[in-house]
Structure formats: C-alpha cells, structure tokens
C-alpha positions as CSV (number, residue, x, y, z in Angstrom):
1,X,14.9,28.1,28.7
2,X,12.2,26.8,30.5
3,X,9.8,23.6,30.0
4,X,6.8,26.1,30.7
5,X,7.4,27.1,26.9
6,X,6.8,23.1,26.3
7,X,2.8,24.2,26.2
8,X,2.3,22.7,22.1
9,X,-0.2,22.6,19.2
10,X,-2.9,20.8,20.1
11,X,-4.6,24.3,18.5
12,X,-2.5,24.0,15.1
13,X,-3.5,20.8,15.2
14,X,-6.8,21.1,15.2
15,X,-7.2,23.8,12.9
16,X,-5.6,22.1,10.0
17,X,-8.3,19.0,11.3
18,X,-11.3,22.0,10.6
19,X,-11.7,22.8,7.4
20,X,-12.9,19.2,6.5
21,X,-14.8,15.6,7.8
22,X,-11.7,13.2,6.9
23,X,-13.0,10.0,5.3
24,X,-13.2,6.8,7.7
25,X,-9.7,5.2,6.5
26,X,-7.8,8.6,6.8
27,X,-5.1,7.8,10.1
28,X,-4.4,11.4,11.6
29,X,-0.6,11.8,13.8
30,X,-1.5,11.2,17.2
31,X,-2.2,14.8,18.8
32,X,-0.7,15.7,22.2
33,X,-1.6,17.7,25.2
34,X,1.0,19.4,27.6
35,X,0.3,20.9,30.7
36,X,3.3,22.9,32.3
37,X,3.5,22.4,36.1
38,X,5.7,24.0,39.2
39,X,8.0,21.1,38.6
40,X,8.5,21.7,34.8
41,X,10.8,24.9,35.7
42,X,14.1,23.5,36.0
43,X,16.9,23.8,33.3
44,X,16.6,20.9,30.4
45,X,19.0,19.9,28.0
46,X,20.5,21.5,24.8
47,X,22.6,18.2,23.5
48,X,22.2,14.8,23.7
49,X,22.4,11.6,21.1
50,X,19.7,10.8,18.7
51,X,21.2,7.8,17.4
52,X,23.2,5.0,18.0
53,X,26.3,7.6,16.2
54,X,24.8,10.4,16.3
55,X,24.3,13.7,18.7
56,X,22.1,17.1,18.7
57,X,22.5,20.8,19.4
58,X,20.4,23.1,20.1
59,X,22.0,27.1,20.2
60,X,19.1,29.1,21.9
61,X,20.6,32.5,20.5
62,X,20.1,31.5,16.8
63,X,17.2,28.9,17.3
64,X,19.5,26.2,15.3
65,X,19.2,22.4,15.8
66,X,22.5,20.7,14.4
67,X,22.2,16.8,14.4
68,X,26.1,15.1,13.3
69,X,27.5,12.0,13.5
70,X,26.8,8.9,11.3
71,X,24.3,6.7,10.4
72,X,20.7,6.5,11.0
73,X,18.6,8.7,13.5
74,X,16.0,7.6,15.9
75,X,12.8,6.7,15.3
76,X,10.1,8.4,18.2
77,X,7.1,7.3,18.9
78,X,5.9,10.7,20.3
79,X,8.3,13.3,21.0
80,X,12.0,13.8,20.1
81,X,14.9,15.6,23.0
82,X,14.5,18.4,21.6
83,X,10.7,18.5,21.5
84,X,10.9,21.4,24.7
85,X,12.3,23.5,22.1
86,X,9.7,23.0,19.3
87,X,8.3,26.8,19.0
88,X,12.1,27.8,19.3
89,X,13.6,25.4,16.9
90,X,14.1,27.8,13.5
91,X,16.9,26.1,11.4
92,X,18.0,22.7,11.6
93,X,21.3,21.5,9.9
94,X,21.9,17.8,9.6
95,X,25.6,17.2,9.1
96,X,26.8,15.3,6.1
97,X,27.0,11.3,7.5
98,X,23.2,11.7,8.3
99,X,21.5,8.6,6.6
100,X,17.9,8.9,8.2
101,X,15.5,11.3,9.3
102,X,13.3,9.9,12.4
103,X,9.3,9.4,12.5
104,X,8.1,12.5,14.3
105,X,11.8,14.1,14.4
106,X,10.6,17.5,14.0
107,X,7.1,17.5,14.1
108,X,5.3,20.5,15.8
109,X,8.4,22.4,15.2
110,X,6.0,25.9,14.5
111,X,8.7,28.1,13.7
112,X,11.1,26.1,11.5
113,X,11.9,28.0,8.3
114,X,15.1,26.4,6.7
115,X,16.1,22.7,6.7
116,X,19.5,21.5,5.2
117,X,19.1,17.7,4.5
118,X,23.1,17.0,3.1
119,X,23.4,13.5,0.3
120,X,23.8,11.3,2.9
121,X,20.3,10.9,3.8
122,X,18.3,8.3,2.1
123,X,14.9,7.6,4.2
124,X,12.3,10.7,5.8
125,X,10.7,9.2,8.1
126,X,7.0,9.2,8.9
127,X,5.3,12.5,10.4
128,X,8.6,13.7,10.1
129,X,7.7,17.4,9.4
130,X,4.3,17.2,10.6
131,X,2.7,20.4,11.5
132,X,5.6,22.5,10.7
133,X,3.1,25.2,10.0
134,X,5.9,27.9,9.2
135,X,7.9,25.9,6.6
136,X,7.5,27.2,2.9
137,X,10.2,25.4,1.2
138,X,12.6,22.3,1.1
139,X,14.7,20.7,-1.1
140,X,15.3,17.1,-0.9
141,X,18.2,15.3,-2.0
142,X,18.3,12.7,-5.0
143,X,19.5,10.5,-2.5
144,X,16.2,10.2,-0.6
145,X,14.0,6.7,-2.0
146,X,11.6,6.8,1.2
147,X,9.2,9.6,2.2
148,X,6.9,8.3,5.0
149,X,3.6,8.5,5.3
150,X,2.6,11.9,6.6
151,X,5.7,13.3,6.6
152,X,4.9,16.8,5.3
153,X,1.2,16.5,7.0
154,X,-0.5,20.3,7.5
155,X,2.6,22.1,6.6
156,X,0.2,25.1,6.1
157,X,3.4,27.3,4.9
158,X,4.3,24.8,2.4
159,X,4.3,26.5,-1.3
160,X,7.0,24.5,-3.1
161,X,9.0,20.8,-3.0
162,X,10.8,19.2,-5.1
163,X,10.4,15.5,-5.1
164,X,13.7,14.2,-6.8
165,X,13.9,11.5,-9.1
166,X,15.1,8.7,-6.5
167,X,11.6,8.4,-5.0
168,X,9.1,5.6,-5.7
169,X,6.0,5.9,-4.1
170,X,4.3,9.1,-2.2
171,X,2.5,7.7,0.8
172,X,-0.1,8.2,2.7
173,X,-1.1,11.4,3.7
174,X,2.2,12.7,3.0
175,X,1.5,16.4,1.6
176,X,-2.1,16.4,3.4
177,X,-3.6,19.8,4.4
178,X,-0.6,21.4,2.7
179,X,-3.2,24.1,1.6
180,X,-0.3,26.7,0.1
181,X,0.9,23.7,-2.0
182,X,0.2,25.6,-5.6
183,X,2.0,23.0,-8.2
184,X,3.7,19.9,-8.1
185,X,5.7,17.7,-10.4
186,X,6.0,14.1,-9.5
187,X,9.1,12.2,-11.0
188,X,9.4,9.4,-13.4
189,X,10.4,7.2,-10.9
190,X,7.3,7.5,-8.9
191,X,4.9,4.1,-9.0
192,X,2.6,4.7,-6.6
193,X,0.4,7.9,-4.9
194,X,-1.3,6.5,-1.4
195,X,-4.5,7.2,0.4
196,X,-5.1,11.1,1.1
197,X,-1.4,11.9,-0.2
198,X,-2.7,15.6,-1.4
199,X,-5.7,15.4,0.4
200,X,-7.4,19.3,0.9
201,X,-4.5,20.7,-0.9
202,X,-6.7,23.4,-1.0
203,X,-4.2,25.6,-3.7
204,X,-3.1,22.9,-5.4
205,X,-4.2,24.0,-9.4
206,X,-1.4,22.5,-11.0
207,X,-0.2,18.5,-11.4
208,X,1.6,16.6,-13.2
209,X,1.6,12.7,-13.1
210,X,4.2,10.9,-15.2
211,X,3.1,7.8,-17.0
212,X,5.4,5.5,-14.4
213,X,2.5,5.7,-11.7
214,X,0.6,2.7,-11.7
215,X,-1.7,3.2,-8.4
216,X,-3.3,5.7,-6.9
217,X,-5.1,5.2,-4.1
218,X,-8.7,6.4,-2.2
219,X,-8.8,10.0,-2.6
220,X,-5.3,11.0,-3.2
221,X,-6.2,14.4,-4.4
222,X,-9.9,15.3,-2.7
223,X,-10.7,18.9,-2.2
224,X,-7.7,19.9,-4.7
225,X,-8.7,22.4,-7.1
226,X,-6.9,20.6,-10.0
227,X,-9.6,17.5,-9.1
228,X,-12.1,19.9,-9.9
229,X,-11.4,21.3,-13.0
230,X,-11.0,17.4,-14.2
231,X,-14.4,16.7,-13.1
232,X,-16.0,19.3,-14.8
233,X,-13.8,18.2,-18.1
234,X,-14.9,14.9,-17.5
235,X,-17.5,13.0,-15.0
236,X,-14.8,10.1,-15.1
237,X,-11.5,11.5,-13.5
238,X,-9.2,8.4,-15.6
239,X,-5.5,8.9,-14.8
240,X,-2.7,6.1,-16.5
241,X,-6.1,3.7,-16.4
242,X,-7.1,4.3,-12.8
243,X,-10.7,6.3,-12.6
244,X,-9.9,7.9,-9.6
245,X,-13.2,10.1,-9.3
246,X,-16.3,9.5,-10.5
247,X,-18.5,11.4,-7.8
248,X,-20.0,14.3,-10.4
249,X,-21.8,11.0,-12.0
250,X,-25.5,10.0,-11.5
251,X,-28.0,6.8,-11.9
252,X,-26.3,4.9,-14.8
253,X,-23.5,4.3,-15.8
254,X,-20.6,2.8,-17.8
255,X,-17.2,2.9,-17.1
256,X,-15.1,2.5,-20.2
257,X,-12.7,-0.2,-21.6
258,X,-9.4,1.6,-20.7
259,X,-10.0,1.5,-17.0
260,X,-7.9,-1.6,-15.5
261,X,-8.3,0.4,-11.9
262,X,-10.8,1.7,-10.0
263,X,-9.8,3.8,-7.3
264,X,-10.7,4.0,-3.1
265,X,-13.7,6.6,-2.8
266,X,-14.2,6.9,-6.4
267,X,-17.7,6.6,-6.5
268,X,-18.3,7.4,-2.9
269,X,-22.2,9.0,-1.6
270,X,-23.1,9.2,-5.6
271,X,-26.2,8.5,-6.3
272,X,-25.6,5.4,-9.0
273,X,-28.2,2.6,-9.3
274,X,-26.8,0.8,-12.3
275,X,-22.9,0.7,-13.5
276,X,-21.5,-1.7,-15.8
277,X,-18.2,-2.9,-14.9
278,X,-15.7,-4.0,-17.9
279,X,-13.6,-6.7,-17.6
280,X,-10.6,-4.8,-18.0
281,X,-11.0,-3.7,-14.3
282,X,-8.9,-5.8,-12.3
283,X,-8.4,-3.9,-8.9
284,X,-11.1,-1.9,-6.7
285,X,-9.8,0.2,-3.8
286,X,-11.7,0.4,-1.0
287,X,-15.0,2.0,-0.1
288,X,-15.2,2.7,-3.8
289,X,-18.6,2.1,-3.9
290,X,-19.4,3.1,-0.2
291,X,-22.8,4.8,0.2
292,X,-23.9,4.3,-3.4
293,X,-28.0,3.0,-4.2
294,X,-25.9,0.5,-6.7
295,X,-24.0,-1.0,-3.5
296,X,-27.2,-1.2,-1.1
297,X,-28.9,-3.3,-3.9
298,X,-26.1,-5.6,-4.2
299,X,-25.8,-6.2,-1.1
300,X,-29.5,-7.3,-1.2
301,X,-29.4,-9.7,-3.8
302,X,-26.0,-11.4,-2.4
303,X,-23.9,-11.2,1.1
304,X,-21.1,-11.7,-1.0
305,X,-20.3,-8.7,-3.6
306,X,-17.9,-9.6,-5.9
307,X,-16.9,-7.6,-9.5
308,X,-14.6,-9.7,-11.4
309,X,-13.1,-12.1,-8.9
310,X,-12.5,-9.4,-6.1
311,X,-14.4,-9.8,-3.1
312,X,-15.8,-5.8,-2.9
313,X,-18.0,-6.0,0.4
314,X,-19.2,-8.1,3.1
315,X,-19.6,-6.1,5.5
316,X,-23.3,-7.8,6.1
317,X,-22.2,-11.1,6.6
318,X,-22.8,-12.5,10.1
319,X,-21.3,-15.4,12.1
320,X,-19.6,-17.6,11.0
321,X,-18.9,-17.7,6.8
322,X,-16.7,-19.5,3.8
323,X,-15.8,-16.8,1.3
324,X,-16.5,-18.5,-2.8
325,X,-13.9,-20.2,-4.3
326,X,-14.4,-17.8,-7.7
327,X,-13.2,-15.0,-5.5
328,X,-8.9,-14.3,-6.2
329,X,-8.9,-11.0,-4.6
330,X,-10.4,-9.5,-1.1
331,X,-10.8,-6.3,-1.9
332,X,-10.1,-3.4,0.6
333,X,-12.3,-2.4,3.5
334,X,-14.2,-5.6,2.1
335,X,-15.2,-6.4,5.6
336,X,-14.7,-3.4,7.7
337,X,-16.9,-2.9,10.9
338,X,-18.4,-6.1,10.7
339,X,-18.8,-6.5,13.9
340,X,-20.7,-9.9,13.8
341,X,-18.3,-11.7,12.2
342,X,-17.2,-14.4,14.0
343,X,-15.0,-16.7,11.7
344,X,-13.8,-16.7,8.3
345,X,-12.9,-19.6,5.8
346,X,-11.0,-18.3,3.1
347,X,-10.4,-20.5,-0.1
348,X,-7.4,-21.3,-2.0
349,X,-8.0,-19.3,-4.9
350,X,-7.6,-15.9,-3.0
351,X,-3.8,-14.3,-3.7
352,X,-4.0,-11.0,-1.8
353,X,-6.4,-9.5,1.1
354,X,-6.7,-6.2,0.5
355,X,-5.6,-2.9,2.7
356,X,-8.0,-2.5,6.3
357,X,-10.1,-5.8,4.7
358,X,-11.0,-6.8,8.1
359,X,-10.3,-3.7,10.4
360,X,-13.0,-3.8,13.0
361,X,-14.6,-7.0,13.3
362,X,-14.4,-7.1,16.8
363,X,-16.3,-10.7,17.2
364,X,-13.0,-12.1,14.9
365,X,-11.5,-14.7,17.2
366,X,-8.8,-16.8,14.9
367,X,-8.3,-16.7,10.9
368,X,-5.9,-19.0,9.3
369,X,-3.7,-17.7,6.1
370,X,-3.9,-20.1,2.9
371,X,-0.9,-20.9,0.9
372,X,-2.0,-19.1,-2.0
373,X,-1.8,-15.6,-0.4
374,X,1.4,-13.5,-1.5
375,X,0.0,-10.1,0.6
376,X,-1.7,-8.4,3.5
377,X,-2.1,-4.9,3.0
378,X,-2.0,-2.2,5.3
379,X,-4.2,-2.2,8.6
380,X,-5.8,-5.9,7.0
381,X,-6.9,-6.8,10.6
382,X,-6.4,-3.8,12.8
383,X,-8.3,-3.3,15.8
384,X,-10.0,-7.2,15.8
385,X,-9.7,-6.9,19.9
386,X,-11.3,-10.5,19.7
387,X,-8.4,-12.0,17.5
388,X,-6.4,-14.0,19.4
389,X,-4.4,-15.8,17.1
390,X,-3.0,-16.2,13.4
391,X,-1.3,-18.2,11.3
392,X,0.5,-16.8,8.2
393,X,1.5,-19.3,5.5
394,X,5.3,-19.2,4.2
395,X,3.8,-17.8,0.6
396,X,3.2,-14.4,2.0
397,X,5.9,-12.4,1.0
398,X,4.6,-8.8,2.7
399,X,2.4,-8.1,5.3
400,X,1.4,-4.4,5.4
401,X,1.9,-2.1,7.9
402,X,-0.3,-1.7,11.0
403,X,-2.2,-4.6,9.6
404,X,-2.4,-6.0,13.2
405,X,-2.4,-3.0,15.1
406,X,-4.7,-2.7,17.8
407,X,-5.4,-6.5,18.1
408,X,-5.4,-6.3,21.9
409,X,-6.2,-9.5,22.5
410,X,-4.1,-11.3,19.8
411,X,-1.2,-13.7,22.0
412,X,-0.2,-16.1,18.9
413,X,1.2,-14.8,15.4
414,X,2.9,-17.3,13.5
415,X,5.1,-16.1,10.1
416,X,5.9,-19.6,8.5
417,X,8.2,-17.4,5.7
418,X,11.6,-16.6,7.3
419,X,11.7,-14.1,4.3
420,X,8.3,-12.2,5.0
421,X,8.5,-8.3,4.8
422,X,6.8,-7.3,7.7
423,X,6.5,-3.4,7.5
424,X,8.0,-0.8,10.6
425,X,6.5,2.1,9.5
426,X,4.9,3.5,13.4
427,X,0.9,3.3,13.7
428,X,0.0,6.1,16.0
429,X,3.1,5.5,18.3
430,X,3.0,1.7,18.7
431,X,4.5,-1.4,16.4
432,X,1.8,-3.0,13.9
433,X,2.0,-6.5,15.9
434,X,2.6,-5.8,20.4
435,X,2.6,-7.1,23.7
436,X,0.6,-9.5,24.2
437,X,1.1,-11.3,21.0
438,X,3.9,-13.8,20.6
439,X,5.8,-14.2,17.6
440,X,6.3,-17.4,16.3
441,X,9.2,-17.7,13.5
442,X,12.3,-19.5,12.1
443,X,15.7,-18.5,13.6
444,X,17.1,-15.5,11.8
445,X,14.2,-14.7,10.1
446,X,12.9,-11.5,9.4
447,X,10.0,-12.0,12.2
448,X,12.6,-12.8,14.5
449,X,14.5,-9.6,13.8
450,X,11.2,-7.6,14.3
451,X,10.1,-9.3,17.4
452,X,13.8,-7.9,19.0
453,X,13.3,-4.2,17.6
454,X,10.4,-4.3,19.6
455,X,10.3,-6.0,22.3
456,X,8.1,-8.6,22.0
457,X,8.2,-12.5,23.1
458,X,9.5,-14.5,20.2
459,X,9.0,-18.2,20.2
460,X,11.6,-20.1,17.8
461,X,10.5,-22.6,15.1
462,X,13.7,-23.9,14.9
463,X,15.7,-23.6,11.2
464,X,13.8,-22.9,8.6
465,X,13.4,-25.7,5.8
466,X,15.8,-25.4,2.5
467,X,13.9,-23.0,0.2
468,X,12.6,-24.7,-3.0
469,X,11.8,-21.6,-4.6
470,X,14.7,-20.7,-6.6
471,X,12.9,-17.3,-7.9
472,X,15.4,-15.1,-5.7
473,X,18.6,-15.6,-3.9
474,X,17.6,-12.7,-1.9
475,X,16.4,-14.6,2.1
476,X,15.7,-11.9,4.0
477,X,18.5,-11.8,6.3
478,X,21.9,-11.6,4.0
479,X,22.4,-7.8,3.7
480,X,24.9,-8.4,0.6
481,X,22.4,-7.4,-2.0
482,X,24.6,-6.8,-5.1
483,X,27.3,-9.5,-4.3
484,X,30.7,-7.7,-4.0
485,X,31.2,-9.2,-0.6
486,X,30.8,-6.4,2.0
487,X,27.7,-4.7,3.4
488,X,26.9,-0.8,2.5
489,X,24.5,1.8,1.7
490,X,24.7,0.4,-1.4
491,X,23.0,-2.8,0.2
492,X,20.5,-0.5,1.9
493,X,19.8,1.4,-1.4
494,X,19.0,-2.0,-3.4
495,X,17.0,-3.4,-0.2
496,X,14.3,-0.3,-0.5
497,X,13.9,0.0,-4.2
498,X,12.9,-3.4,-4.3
499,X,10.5,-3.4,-2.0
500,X,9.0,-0.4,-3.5
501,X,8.5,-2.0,-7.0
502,X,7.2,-5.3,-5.6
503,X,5.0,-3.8,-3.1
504,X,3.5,-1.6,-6.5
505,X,3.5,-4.9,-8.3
506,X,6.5,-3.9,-11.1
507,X,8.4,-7.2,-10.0
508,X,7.2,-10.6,-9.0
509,X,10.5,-11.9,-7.2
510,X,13.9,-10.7,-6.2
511,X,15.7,-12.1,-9.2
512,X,13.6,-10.7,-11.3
513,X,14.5,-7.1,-9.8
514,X,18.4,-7.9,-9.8
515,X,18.4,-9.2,-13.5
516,X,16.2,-5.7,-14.3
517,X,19.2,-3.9,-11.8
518,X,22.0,-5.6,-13.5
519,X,20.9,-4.5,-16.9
C-alpha cells in the first residue's frame, strides 16, 4: 500500500456542497486537498495508538480497521493514522472498552459499509462519519448520549439510523445532505434539534418529533420533503410551539397564541410587511426575519429591533452604542457583519447573548460581560479579528462553542467562574479560544483545565472565592457526580446529561438535576 492512493474527496465533497446555496450560519467540515508526490511512495503504517489506551489495525486483505483497548479515542483536528487508507477502509470494529469515537475519526472513509460500535461507547464525536458516502446503515448503542455536530454530514448512502433512547439533543448539521435518509424517529429523550440537523435530506418523507423536544433551531429540516407537505397543510410550519417555517406566507400576518418560539430562518426572503407578534413568543432564532420588507422598515424607524425584550437586529448600528435597558435577551446573529461597530455597552437586564450575536464585527476592540448574563451561545463573537480582550463575569455558567473562534487578535480572556462550561467541541480544526489569547482563571477551574488541553498561556487568578451560591454542589472540577466516593463512567454519564438539559433550558442549576436524578 502506497500513499499515492492518499489522493481524497475533495470531488465528494463538493458534490454533496452542489445541489444547494447553504444559508450564511451553515459551518461546512473543513475540505482537504492531497497531492501525491515521488516522496509519498514509501511503505506507511498499518498499527499504531489512537489513544492514550488504545491501538489500531488495519488488515489490507479484508479492508478492516480494528481499534481496542480502553478508554477514550483521539480527537483529530484533520486527519486520523489511518487516513492513507480512507478509500480502502471497509469495516471497522471497535472492541468492547471503546468509550469515544474521535472528531473526524473516519471521515472520508468512501468505502465503509459496516461499523460495529460495542456498549462501551458513550460520545460520537464531531464529523465523525463525515462523507462516508457508501454507508447505508448503523446502529448505535443506547449507551451513546452525544452525537456531534456533523457527525453523519453527506452520508449520501445513508437510508436508515436508529437514534436510541440515551440521546438528548441532535446537533448541528448532524444528518445534513443525507439525501437517501427516507424516515426517522427521534426518541423521547431528545430536547433539542440544532441548526441544519436534516438539512437537504432530500428523501426524507417521514418524521416523527416526540413531544420532549423543546428547540429547534434555523432550518433544521430545509429542502426535506416532509417540510413540504407541512407547508402546503399549513403556511405556519408550528411544531411543540416552535413555528419553524413560515416562508409560503405573504404581506400580513399573525402568528398565533400557541407559538412561545420562533425559529432561525423562519421567515427568511418572504415577502411580509406587517406581522403581529404575541406575547407568548419568548425566543427568536436568528436571521428569522432576514431579508423580509417587515425587517428593512424596522430597521428604519429604530437602530434597535427589539420583539418582546429580545434584542432581534442591529446590524445597522455604527460606532460606538449602549444597548436599552428593556432589552433581557440578545437575540442570535443580532449583530452579525456589523462591521462598524466599534464598542458595545450592554445593560444589566440582558441574561443570555444569543448564538453568532456578534460574529463579524471586525471593528470590535473590547466588550465587558455583565453579571446578569448566564450564557454565550455558539460562535457569539467569532471572527471579531479587532477583539483584543474580554472579560466574562463569574454568572456565566456556559459559553458556547466556537464563540471566540477566529478572534485573531484577542491576547486577554478572563472567566471569573471557576465552574464555567466552556465547550471543546473542534471549529474547523482549531479550539474556540487560541494562541494569542491568554486565559485568565482561578486555579483548578474549568478554564484552567481547557487552557492545558490546548495549549494556550494561562495566567492564574489565584483561588477562587468560597461560592455563595448554594444552588449546586456540583464545582466544576470534582468528577464524583453521584457521591459514592470513586470516579467512573457513571460520573461521565451524569456530567453530559446535565449539560444537555441545562444547555436546552430543562434545569436551572445542578441540584436541581441531581434532586430530578435521585428521584
């Protein structure tokens, strides 16, 4: 075996990428040229370790990858050991012991067929099977909780998945441009759908969503036949109480009482002038209005849009601004691409800043966290190449992923809670918060712990102050989750469901989860 054969899918790639213009917020797996050379001719590797425990195999005469050992696999920013034999690889057997699949493990692998994922595993990571374009089944285990975003992304093969019972939230992008998907049944124990999650499913007729899922976000299900026949049932697509379409409507209109939600892209390029808003609508995803005569007017009579105490857009604002104190929420993409934005006051009454609020203001220089803010979605600031520092009060309990990814000129970050979830999940290869920034944080907190996993200068605040919030007893850094004095998957287990269901909202604190968990 040669590293000539190495020569890739940039074509797959780019034929899953055809069929469609992806909407601005869609975030597409890096794609990768290689270009054999004379030197690329010598013999490479079948084994090696993928893991602190754990090794590979690859038997050419059968095209089987074997991964054993214990515990959890690597995490790869681009291409696994065994990416050489991608167009080769068609079985993989993970051994029993096996507790994570890596980001990008087995991406590009063009030929893979079968998949045996044992009990063991509990996390897929994301991109995982990306652009395994000869996969038509796979069966997960009820042990898996995490699926990561784009996991299953243009698995062209793809007809059937079961998605067991253990899982709470789809993410984004996860079964995009599966376009042999036909059906699929998502569990009870599913809270939350993200961006693009069945985006151009293409054969996708049949879905059912269980009354558990409380958010779904910007065009989860675009270019589905099953969205289609809704719309023509109904010019308001309403699912559990999120309208997640409303594009087949025109001029006026009113959405009803039992919406609480509005989804991202709902309304997206229609051609509404008027819509009346009810107060039972308490959350707006992003670009929901994007592109709309209703929007363009609003933004006429005010710099400020704001339905209901969320912040919608600002993307006119200039300079330098102080969002109003009536505002609780900013909503997402609220100011994305304003590039003229120089500085940002933000009050006291504002709890959450919404996913890719502030992604491209590239005149951004510093922005200062208030107390009152519990969350910073995903990709809040990315790509701000003018921010150069930020401070994050201790009330913020999560801070999304990639939300400073791409902040090239950012060299201060300081995360006053030792306790903060910051997310890991990979943004095109790179951590959400790198070189050159500095991470400022209390010994043994959870910034500290991320500044180590990669790599990046962390400045210690000394101990962090006793805790007065006696809502949990969970600080971030003791791994004994259920109490019975020793550390296991167990732990692990109890560590990711919470986050799921206080990430969707369904608990406000860590004792309130336990106390749910204990009955």
């Amino acid at each position: 075996m040669k590293k000539a054969k190495a020569l890739l899918a940039s074509i797959t790639a780019l034929s899953c990428l055809c069929a469609s213009c992806l909407p601005m917020t869609e975030q597409i797996p890096s794609m990768y040229s290689v270009v054999a050379s004379a030197e690329d001719t010598e013999e490479i590797a079948t084994s090696g370790t993928c893991g602190e425990n754990l090794t590979w195999n690859f038997e050419e005469s059968t095209g089987t990858l074997t991964v054993s050992g214990t515990g959890a696999m690597e995490n790869w920013d681009m291409y696994p050991d065994w990416h050489d034999f991608d167009s080769d690889i068609k079985k993989i057997i993970l051994k029993n012991g096996v507790t994570t699949i890596g980001s990008n493990a087995f991406s590009y692998c063009t030929a893979l067929k079968s998949i045996t994922i044992p009990d063991s595993v509990t996390a897929i990571g994301s991109s995982a099977f990306s652009y395994c374009t000869a996969l038509e089944s796979i069966t997960i285990p009820d042990s898996v909780i995490i699926i990561g975003s784009h996991a299953f992304y243009c698995c062209t093969a793809l007809k059937s998945i079961i998605i067991p019972d253990s899982v709470t939230a789809i993410g984004r992008s996860t079964f995009d441009y599966c376009t042999a998907l036909e059906s699929i049944t998502i569990p009870d124990s599913v809270t939350a759908i993200g961006e693009n999650a069945f985006y151009y499913c293409t054969a996708l007729k049949s879905i059912i969503i269980p009354d558990s899922v409380t958010t779904i976000e910007g065009s989860a299900f675009f270019g589905t036949p099953w969205l289609e026949t809704k719309q023509k049932e109904n010019p308001f697509v309403i699912i559990n109480g999120i309208l997640i379409n409303g594009t087949t409507c025109e001029v006026e209109i009113k959405i009803p009482d039992s919406v609480t939600a509005i989804g991202g892209h709902a309304f997206c390029y229609s051609s509404l002038t008027s819509i009346t808003i009810p107060d039972s609508v308490t959350t707006i995803g992003g670009s929901a209005f994007l592109g709309t005569p209703w929007l363009e007017t609003k933004q006429n009579e005010n710099l400020f849009v704001i339905v209901n105490e969320i912040l919608i857009d600002g993307t006119t604002c200039e300079g330098k601004i102080k969002i109003p104190d009536s505002v609780t929420a900013i909503g997402s993409n609220a100011f994305s691409y304003c590039t003229a934005l120089e500085s940002i006051i933000i009050p006291d009454s504002v709890k959450s800043i919404g996913k890719s609020a502030f992604e491209y203001c590239t005149a951004l220089e510093s922005i200062t966290i208030p107390d009152s803010v519990t969350t910073i979605g995903d990709g809040a600031f990315s790509c701000c190449s003018a921010l150069t520092s930020v401070t994050i009060s201790d009330s913020v309990t999560s801070i999304g992923e990639c939300a400073f990814y791409g902040c090239e000129s950012l060299t201060s970050i300081t995360i006053e809670n030792p306790a903060c979830k910051i997310s890991e999940d990979d943004c095109c290869g790179d951590a959400a918060i790198f070189e050159p920034a500095t991470i400022y944080g209390y010994d043994n907190s959870t910034a500290q712990t991320y500044a180590e996993k990669y790599n990046i200068n962390f400045v210690s605040l000394g101990t962090a102050p006793a805790s007065t919030d006696t809502s949990t007893t969970w600080n971030g850094s003791n791994t004994d989750m259920n109490g019975d004095d020793r550390t296991d998957t167990a732990d692990t287990v109890l560590i990711l469901v919470f986050s799921a269901e206080y990430g969707a909202g369904k608990v406000s604190s860590f004792a309130e989860f336990m106390e749910n968990y204990q009955k």
